[in-house]
C-alpha positions in Angstrom: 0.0 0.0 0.0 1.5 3.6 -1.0 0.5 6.6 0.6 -0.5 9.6 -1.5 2.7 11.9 -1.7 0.9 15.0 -0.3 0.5 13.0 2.4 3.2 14.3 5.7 6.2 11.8 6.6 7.8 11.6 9.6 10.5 9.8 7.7 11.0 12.6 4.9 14.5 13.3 3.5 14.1 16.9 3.0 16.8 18.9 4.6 14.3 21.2 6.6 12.9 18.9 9.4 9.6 19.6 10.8 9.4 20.1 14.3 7.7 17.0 15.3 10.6 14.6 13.2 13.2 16.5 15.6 11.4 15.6 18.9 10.9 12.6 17.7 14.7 12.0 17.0 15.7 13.9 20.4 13.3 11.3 22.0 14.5 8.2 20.2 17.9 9.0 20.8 17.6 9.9 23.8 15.9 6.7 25.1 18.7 4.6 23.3 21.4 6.3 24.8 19.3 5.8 28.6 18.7 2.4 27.8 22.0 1.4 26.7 23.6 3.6 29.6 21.9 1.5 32.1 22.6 -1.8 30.8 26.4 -1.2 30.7 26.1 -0.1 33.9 24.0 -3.3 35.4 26.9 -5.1 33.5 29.4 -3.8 35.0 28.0 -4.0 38.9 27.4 -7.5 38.0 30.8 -8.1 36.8 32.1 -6.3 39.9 30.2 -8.6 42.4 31.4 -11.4 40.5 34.7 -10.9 41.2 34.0 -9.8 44.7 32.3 -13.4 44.9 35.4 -14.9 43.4 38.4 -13.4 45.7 36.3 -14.2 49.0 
């Protein structure tokens, strides 16, 4: 199914960006970065008490 091209993308290639494909972006990125920021950091507690565990 194709959408009429007068129809608004978020996912247009122009080199103007409307204001809601910014926020949407910002947001997107923004919940990546959080996301993966957190998991490196469970990873690395983890690992720590691990070898913590290991030297008792």
């Amino acid at each position: 199914m194709e959408l009429p091209p007068s129809s608004p993308s978020i996912f247009s290639t122009t080199d103007n960006p409307s204001t809601i494909q910014v926020t949407t972006s910002v947001l997107l990125t923004g919940t990546i970065f959080v996301f993966l920021f957190r998991s490196i950091r469970r990873h690395a507690k983890h690992a720590k008490e691990l070898v913590f565990f290991l030297d008792l």
